[in-house]
C-alpha positions as CSV (number, residue, x, y, z in Angstrom):
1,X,14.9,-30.9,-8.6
2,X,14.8,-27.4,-6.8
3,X,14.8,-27.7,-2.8
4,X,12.5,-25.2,-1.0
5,X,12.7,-24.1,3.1
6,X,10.4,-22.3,4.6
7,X,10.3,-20.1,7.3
8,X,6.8,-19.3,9.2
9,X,3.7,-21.4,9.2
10,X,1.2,-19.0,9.9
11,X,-2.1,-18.0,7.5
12,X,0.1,-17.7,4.1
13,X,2.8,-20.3,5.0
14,X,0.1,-22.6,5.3
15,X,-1.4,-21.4,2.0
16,X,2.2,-21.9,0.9
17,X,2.4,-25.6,1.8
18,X,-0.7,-26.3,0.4
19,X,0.3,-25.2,-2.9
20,X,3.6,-26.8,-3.1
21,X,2.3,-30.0,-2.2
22,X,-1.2,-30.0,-3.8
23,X,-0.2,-29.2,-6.6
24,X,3.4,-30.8,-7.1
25,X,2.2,-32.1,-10.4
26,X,0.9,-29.2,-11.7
27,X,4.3,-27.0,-10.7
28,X,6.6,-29.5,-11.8
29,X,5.1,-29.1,-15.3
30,X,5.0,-25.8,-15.6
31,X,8.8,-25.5,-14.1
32,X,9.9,-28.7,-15.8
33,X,11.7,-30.4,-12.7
34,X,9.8,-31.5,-9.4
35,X,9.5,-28.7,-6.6
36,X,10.1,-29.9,-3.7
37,X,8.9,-28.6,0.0
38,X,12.1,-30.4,2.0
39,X,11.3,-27.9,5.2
40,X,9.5,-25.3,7.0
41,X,10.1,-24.2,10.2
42,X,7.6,-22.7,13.0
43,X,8.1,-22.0,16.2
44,X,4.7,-22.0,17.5
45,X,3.7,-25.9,18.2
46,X,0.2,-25.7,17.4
47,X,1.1,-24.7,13.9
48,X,3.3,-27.3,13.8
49,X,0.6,-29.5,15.0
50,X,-2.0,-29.1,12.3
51,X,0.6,-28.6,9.7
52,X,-0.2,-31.1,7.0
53,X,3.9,-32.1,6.9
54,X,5.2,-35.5,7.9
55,X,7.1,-34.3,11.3
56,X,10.6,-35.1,9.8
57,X,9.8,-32.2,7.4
58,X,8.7,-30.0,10.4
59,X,11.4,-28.0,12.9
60,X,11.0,-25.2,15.8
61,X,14.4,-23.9,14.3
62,X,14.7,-21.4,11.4
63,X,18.1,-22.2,11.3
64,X,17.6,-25.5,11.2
65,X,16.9,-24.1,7.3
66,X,19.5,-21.9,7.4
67,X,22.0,-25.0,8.0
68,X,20.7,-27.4,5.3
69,X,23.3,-27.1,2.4
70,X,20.2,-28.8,0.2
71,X,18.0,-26.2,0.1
72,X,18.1,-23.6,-2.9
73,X,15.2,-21.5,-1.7
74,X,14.5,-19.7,1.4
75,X,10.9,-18.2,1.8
76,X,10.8,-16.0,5.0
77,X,6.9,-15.5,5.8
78,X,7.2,-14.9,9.5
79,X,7.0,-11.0,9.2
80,X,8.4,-8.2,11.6
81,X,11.6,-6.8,10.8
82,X,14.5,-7.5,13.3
83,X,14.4,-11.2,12.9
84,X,13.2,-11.3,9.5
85,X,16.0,-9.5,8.6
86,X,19.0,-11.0,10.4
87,X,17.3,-14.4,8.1
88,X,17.1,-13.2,5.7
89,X,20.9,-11.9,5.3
90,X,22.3,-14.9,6.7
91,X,19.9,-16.4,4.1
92,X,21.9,-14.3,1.4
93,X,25.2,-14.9,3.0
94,X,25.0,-18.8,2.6
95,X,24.2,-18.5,-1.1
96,X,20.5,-19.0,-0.6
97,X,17.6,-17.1,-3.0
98,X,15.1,-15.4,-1.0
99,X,11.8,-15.2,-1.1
100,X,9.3,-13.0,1.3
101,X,6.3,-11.2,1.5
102,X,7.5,-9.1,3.9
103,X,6.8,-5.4,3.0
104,X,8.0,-3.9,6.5
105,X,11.3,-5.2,5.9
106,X,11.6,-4.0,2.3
107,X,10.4,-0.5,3.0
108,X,13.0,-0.2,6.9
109,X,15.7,-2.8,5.5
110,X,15.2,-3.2,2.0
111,X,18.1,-1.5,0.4
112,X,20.8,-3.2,2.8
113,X,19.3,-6.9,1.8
114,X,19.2,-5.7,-2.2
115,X,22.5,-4.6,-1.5
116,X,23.8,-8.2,0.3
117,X,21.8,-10.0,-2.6
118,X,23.9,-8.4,-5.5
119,X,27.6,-8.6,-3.7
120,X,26.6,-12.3,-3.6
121,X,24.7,-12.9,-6.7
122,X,21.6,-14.5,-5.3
123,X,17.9,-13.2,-6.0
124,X,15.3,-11.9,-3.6
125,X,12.0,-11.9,-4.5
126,X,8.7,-10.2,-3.6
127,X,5.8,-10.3,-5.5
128,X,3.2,-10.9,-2.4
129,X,4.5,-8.2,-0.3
130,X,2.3,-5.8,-1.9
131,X,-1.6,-6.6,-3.3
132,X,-1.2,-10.3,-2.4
133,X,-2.2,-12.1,-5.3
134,X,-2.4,-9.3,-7.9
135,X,0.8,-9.4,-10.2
136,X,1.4,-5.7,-9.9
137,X,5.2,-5.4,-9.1
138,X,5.8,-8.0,-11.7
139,X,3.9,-5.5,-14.0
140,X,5.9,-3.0,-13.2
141,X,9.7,-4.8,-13.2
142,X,8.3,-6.8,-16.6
143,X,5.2,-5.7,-18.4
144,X,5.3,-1.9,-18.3
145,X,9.4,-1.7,-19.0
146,X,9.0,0.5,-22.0
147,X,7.0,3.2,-20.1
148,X,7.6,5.9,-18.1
149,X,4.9,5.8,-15.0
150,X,4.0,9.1,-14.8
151,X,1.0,8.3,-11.7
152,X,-0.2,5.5,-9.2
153,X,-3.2,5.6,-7.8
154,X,-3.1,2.4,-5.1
155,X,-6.0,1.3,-3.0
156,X,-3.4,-1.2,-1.2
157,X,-4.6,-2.4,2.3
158,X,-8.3,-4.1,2.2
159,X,-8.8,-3.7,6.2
160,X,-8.9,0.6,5.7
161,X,-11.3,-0.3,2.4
162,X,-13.3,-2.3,4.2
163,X,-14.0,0.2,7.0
164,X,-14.6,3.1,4.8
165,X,-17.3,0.9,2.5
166,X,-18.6,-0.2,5.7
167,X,-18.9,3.5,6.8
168,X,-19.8,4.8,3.4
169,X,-22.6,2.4,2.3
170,X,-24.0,1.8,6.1
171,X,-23.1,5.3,7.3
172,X,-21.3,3.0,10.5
173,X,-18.4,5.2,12.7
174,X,-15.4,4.7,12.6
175,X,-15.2,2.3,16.1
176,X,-18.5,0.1,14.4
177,X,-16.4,-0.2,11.4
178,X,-13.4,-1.5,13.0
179,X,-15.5,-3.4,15.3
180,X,-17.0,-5.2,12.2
181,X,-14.0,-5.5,10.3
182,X,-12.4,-8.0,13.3
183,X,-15.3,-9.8,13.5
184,X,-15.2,-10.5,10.1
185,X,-11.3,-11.4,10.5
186,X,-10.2,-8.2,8.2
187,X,-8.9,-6.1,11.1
188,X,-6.1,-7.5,13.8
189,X,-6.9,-7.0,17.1
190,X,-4.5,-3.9,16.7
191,X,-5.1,-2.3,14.1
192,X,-2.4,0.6,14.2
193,X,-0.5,-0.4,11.0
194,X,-3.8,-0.7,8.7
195,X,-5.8,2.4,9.8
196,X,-2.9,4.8,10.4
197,X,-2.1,4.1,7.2
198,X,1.7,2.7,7.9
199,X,1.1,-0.4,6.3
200,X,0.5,1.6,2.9
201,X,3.3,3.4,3.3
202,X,5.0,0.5,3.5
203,X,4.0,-0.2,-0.2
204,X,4.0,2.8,-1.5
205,X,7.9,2.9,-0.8
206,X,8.1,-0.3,-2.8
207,X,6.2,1.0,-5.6
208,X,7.9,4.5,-5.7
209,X,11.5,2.5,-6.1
210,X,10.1,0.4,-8.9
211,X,8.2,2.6,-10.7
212,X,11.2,5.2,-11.0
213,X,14.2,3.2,-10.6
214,X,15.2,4.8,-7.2
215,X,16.2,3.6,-3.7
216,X,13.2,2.3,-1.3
217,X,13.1,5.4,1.0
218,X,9.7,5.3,3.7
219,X,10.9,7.9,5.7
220,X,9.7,10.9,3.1
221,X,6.7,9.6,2.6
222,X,3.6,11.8,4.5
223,X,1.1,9.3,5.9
224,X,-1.9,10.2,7.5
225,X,-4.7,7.7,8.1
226,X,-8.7,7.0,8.7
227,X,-8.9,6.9,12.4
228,X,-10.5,10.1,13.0
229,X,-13.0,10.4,9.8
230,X,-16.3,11.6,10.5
231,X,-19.0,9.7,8.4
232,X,-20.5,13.0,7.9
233,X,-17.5,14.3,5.9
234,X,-18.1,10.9,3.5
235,X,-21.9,12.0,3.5
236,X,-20.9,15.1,2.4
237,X,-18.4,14.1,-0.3
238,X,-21.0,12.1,-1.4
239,X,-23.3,15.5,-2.5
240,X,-20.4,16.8,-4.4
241,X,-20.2,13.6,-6.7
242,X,-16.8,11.7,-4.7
243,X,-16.2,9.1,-2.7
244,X,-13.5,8.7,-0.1
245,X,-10.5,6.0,0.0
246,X,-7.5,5.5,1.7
247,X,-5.1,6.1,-1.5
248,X,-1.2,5.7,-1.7
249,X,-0.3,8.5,-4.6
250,X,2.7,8.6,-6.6
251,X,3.7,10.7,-9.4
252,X,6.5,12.0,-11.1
253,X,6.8,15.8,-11.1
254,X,9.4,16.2,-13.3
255,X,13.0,16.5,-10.8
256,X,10.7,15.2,-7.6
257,X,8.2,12.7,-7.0
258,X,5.5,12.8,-5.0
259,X,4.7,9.9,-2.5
260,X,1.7,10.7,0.4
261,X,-0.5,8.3,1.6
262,X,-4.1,10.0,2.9
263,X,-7.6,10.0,3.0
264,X,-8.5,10.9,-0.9
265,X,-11.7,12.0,-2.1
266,X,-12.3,11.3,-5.9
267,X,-15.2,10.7,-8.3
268,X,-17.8,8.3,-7.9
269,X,-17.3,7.5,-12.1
270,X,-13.8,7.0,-11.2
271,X,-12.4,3.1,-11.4
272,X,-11.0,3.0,-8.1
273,X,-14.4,4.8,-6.4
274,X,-16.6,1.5,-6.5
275,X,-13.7,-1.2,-5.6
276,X,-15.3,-2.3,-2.4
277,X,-14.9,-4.4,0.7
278,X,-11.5,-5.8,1.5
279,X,-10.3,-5.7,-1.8
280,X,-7.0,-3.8,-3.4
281,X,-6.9,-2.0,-6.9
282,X,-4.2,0.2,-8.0
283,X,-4.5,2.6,-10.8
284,X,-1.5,3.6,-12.9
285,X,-0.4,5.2,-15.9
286,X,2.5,4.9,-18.3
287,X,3.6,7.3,-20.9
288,X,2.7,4.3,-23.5
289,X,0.6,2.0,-22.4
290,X,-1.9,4.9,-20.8
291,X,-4.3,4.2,-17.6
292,X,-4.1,0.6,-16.0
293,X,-6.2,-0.7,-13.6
294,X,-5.2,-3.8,-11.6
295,X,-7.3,-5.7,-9.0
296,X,-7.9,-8.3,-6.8
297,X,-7.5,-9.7,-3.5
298,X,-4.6,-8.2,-2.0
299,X,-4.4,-10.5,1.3
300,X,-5.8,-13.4,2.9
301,X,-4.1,-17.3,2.8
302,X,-4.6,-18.2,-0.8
303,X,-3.9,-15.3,-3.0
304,X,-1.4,-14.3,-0.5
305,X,0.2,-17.9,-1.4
306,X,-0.1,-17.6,-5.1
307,X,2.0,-15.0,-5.3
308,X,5.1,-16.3,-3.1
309,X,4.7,-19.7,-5.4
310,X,5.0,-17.3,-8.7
311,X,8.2,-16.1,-7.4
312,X,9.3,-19.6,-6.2
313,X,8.7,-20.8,-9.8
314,X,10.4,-17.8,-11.3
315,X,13.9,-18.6,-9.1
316,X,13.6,-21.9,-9.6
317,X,13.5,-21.6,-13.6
318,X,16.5,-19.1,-13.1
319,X,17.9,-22.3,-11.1
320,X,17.3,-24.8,-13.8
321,X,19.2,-22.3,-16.6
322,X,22.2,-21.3,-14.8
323,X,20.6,-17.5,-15.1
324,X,20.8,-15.1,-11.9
325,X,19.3,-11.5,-11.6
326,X,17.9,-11.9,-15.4
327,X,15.6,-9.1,-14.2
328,X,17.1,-6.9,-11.3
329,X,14.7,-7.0,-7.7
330,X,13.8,-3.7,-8.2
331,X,13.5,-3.5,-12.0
332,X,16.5,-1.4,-12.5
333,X,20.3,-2.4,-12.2
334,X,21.2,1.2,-10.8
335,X,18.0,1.4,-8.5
336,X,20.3,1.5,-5.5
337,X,22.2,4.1,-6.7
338,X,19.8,6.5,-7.7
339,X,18.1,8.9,-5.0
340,X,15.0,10.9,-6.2
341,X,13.5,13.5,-4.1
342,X,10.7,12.9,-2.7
343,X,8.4,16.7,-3.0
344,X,7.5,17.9,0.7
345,X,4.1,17.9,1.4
346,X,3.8,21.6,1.8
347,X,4.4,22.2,-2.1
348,X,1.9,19.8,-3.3
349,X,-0.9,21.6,-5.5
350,X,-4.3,19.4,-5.4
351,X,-8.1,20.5,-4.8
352,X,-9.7,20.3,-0.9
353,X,-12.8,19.4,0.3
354,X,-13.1,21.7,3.5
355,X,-15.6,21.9,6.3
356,X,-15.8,24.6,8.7
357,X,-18.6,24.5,11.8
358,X,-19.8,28.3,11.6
359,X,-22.0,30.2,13.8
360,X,-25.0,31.1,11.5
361,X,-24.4,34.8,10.8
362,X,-24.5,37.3,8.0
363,X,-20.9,37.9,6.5
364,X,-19.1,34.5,7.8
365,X,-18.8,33.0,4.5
366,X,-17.3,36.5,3.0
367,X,-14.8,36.4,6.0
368,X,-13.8,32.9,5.0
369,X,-13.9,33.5,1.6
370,X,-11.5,36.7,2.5
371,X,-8.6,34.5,4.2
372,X,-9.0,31.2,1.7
373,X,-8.0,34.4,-1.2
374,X,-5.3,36.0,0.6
375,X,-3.6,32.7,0.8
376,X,-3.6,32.3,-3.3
377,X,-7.5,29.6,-2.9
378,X,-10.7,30.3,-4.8
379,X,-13.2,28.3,-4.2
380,X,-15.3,26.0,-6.9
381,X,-18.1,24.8,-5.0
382,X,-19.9,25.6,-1.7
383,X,-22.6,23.3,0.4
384,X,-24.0,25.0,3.7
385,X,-25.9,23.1,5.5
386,X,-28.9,23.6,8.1
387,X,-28.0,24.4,11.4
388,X,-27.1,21.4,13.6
389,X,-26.1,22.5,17.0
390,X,-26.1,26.0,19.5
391,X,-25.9,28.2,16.0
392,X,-23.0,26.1,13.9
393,X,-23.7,24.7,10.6
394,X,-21.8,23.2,8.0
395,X,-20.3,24.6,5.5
396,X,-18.1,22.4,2.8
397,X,-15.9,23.7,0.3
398,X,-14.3,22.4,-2.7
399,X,-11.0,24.8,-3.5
400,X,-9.5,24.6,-7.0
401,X,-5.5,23.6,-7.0
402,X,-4.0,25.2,-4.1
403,X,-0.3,24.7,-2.9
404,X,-0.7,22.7,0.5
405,X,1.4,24.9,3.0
406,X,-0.7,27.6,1.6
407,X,-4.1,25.7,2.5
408,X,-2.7,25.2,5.8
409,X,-2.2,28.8,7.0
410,X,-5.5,29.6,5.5
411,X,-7.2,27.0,8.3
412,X,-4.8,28.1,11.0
413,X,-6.5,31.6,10.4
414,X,-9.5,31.0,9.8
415,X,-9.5,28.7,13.7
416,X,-8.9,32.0,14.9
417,X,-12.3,33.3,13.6
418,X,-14.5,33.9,16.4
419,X,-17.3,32.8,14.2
420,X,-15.6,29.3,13.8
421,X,-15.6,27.0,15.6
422,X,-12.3,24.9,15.3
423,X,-10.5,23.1,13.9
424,X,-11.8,22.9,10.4
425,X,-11.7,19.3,8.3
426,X,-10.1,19.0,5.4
427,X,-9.3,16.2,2.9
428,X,-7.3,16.1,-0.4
429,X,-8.9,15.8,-3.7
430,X,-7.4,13.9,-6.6
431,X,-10.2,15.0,-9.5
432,X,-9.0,15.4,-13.4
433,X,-12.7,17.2,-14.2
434,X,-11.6,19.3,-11.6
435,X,-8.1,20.4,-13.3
436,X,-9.9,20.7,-16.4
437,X,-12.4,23.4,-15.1
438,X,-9.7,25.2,-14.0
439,X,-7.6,25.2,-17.1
């Protein structure tokens, strides 16, 4: 028999009980000894309230867990970080395996509870902290061993997806988006973490450490988010063939890796360009395998669930056999000693989509043209609109590969134009037909 605590009844703790007591039969098949749900914890008493647990398995304390010499298992699912983590290392302290879903304290605290976990030869798992029920990191620790990832492509937070194919398809604003979005229960009532695009980072830093054997490390990471898109510029992007998505990018570029999280136009034929709605998708590729797509429902009570149970089952199997750290946290034994740089943003080289509003003159487009050269930019593709307001009109380029800091003083310059009027938009492109032109 394997004990299990748990820490947080909100949306996937309850998902979490369900599962473990639903489907005790079920578990203790597959696992071969009866899982058992001795605790959970919850300090809010309305939870408590309509928790399905008898009340003598129900406490306000989470260290009421903490002090119960039976338990094996500790799942933390109340999120944040301060508390979470001062849990979660006593947790590790006491001898306890972890599990959590908790991606904000991987990506701020991660290394130091890694670090705990291995001095005191306990496990700490994570499966649903990024893409909720979509296997991925277990793909990556497990499945996809034998390659080297040389790109991810992640769509990995369904509230920003859901905005964008809400402003995209219905041509809504940004506000209507949102507004729709927490009706539907997708956005929080702050929504700082998922449109900014922190929460992505978040993930990203998880996936950068697994997919190249490296430290988690947020604070390189660029992140911009989808607060101030215009629906024209996804109108726009549309004409040239792309569509727009909130993408977390990694790839390995040889001594340095790239990790940026941005608005990222890319074909409409592309896999990720139609995944829709709230859902996640993350498109990678390995030296061996070649281009993966995974996808799913990366949130929400149930799949959220699954995935915390899959790592419950995989301790408690490692339980059964004696076995501990068969397969290291983050894929890698010497993860936590193994820094990679993470490239600065100025010396990426991708494509841009770029609109200027430009009084409707002879010579403005050779003027623009002029500055985009100086700074090392041709251009493969020009749109110029009608004219919309007091003489301005559109015009949208797409660059070939450009170096990023040198895309950046071209714009600064070109604000200055009298004929401009500022500041100009511009988005990052991530298109292979693109490269392929150019080459």
């Amino acid at each position: 028999m394997v004990k299990v605590g748990l820490i947080g009844l909100g949306t996937v703790g309850q998902g979490v009980v369900r599962l473990l007591t639903e489907r005790r039969d079920l578990l203790a098949r597959r696992l071969g000894t009866e899982l058992v749900l001795k605790k959970a914890a919850e300090i809010d008493p309305e939870r408590r309230r309509i928790s399905p647990l008898e009340p003598e398995r129900l406490t306000s304390r989470a260290q009421d867990i903490l002090d119960d010499p039976d338990i094996d298992i500790v799942v933390e699912l109340i999120g944040g970080t301060d508390t979470a983590r001062e849990l979660v290392l006593e947790a590790i302290s006491r001898g306890r395996h972890v599990v959590t879903a908790n991606k904000a304290l991987l990506a701020l605290h991660g290394n130091e509870v890694l670090a705990a976990a291995a001095q005191k030869g306990v496990e700490v798992a994570f499966e649903a902290a990024v893409c909720g029920g979509v296997p991925l990191l277990l793909a990556l620790r497990q499945g996809l061993a034998a390659n080297r990832i040389q790109e991810i492509f992640g769509i990995l937070n369904g509230t920003a997806n859901y905005i964008l194919t809400q402003m995209s398809e219905k041509g809504a604003s940004f506000a209507q988006a949102l507004a729709e979005a927490q009706a539907q229960g997708y956005a929080e009532a702050d929504p700082t973490l998922d449109v900014e695009g922190i929460d992505t980072a978040h993930k990203l830093a998880i996936l950068v450490s697994l997919a190249y054997c490296a430290p988690l490390n947020l604070d390189p990471i660029s992140v911009s988010g989808i607060s101030n898109l215009d629906p024209l510029d996804l109108q726009l992007a549309r004409e040239f063939g792309y569509s727009m998505k909130l993408l977390a990018i990694t790839r390995n570029d040889g001594n340095m890796i790239e990790a940026r999280v941005h608005p990222t136009l890319i074909p409409r034929d592309h896999m990720l360009a139609n995944v829709s709605g709230a859902f996640n998708a993350v498109y990678l590729t390995g030296d061996a395998v070649g281009p993966i797509l995974l996808y799913g429902q990366g949130a929400g009570m149930m799949p959220t669930a699954s995935a915390v149970v899959s790592d419950i089952l995989d301790l408690a199997r490692n339980l059964i056999h004696g076995v501990k750290r068969r397969v290291p946290p983050l894929g890698c034994d010497a993860a936590l000693e193994s820094p990679r740089t993470i490239k600065p943003l100025d010396e990426v080289v991708t494509n841009y989509y770029i609109r200027f509003a430009a009084l409707d003159r002879p010579g403005v487009l050779s003027q623009i043209s002029g500055i985009l050269g100086k700074h090392q930019i041709s251009i493969a593709a020009v749109i110029q609109k009608g004219r919309e307001v007091k003489g301005a009109v559109p015009i949208v380029m797409i660059t070939h590969e450009a170096k990023e800091a040198n895309a950046r003083q071209a714009l600064r310059e070109i604000d200055q134009l009298p004929v401009v009027s500022p500041p100009a938009v511009f988005y990052r492109i991530e298109d292979p037909h693109l490269h392929a032109a150019q080459i």
